[in-house]
N, C-alpha and C positions, 0 to 999 in steps of 0.2 A: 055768815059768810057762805058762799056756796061751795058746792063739794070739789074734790080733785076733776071728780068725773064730769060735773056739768063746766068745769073750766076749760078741762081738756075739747067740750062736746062745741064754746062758745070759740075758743082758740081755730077748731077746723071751720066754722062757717066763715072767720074771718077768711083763713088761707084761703078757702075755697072761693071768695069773693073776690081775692084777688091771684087766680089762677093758679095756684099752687098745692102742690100734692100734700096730705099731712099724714102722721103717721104715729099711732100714741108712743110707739116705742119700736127704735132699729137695735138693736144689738148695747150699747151703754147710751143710745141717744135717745131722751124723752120730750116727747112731745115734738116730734121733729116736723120741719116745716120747710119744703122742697120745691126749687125751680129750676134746679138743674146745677147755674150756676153758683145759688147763692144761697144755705141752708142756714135756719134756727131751732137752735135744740138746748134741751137743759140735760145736763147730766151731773151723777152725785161726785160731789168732791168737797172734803174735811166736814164731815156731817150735817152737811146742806149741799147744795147745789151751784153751779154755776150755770149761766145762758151764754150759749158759745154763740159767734159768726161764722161762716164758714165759705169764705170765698175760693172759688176757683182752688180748693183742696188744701188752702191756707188757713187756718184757723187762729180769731181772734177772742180772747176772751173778753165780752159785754160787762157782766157786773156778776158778783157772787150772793148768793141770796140762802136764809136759813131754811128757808122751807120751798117746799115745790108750786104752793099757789100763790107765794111771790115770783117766781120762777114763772111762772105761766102768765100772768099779767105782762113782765117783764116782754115773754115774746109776743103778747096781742099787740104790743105796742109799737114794736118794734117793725110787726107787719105794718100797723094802721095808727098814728097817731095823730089823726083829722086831716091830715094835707088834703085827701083828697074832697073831702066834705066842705072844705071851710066856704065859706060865702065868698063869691066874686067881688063881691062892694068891699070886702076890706083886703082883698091881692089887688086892688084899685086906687085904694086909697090915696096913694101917693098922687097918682095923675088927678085923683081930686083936688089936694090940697093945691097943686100946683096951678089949678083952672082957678080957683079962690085961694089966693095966698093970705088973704086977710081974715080966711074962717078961725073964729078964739078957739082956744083951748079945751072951753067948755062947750064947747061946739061940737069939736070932734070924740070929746069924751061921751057925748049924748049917742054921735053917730053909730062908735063902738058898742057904745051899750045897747043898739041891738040886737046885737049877735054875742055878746059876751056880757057877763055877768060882773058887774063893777067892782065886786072884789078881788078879780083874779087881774086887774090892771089899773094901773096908772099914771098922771101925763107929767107928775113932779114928784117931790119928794111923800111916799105913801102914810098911811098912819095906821096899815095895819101890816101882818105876817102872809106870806103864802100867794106875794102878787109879781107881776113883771111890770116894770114900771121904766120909768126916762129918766136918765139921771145929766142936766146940763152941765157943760165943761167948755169951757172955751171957746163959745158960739158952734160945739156939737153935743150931740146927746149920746149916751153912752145906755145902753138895754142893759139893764140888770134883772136878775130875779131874786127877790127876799126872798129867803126861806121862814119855815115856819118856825124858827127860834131867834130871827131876829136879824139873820147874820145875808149879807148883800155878794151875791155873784154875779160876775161879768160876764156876759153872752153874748156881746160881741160892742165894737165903740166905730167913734168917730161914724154918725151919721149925720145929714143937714136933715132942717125942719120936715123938707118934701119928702124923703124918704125914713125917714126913725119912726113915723107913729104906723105907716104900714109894716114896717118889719116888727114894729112893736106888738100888732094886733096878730099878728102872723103866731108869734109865740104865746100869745096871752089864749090865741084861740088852741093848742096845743095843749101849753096847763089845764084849762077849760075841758078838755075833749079825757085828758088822761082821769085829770080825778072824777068826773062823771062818769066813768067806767069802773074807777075804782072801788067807787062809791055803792053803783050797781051791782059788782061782784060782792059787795059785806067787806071792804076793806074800812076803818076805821079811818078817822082823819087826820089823827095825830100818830098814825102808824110809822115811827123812823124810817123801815124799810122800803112803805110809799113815796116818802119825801127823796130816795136815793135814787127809786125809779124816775121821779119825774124828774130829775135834776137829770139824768142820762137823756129822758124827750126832750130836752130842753137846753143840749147838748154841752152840758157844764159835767166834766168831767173829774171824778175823783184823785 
């Protein structure tokens, strides 16, 4: 795993990339990450840390974490969790399927797969842990994300064909983006505490 310090060093080139002041540590706020209006910092609380929000001088608390380089992952992500990177072809996708409404399933599974990695998604019921997948219901699909012990969360429902597999790719390229960073930082795969972060990118909420 890499050290506090090269996390802190990878944490500011984010901010800095997306315009924001950083700062290892203000007064009890570490790792602090600044645009005036809208600040992320970890500070210690009950023998770990928490990752605070900090709007407009209102403070929300993110998620609580046992150590500081979950805590710092926690706010890389929070700056950058792919939106801005993702490919145009799948924030597209939907006006595709709608130009071809007759393209299968495996069609568009193929499509996705090039830009994302086929186990972090799927177009029906999956056969493995750790994916975002379509769950059909009543002529809509409902986004789920498996987690990695088996168990199904709801991310959001009620979409029609033309629009579910691009909001699907949307979050699957997200999953995607988080643990290939996490991966790169020396986070483990089966890390519980990773699995809490990306459920927060992933906006499934504890």
């Amino acid at each position: 795993m890499l050290s506090v310090e090269d996390m802190m060093q990878r944490v500011e080139r984010i901010a800095k990339l997306r315009n924001r002041w950083f700062f290892q540590q203000r007064d009890d706020r570490i790792a602090l990450v600044d645009n005036q209006e809208i600040q992320y910092f970890a500070r210690h609380a009950d023998g770990g840390f928490v990752v605070v929000e900090r709007n407009r001088g209102k403070e929300e608390e993110v998620l609580r974490l046992p150590d500081l380089e979950h805590a710092l992952l926690m706010i890389s992500v929070l700056l950058d969790d792919g939106f801005h990177s993702e490919p145009q072809e799948l924030r597209d996708m939907s006006e595709f399927i709608e130009a071809c409404p007759r393209v299968s399933d495996g069609e568009l599974a193929a499509l996705i797969a090039r830009f994302i990695d086929p186990r972090y998604f799927a177009l029906g019921m999956p056969d493995r842990d750790g994916c975002v997948w379509l769950k059909a219901r009543d002529g809509v699909h409902d986004i789920t994300y498996r987690d990695g012990q088996g168990h199904d969360h709801l991310i959001s429902n009620g979409y029609s064909r033309d629009s579910d597999v691009a909001v699907l790719g949307n979050y699957a390229w997200t999953l995607q983006y988080v643990r290939h960073r996490a991966n790169d930082w020396g986070f483990e795969a089966g890390d519980p505490q990773l699995e809490r972060i990306v459920k927060q990118a992933l906006w499934i909420r504890e």
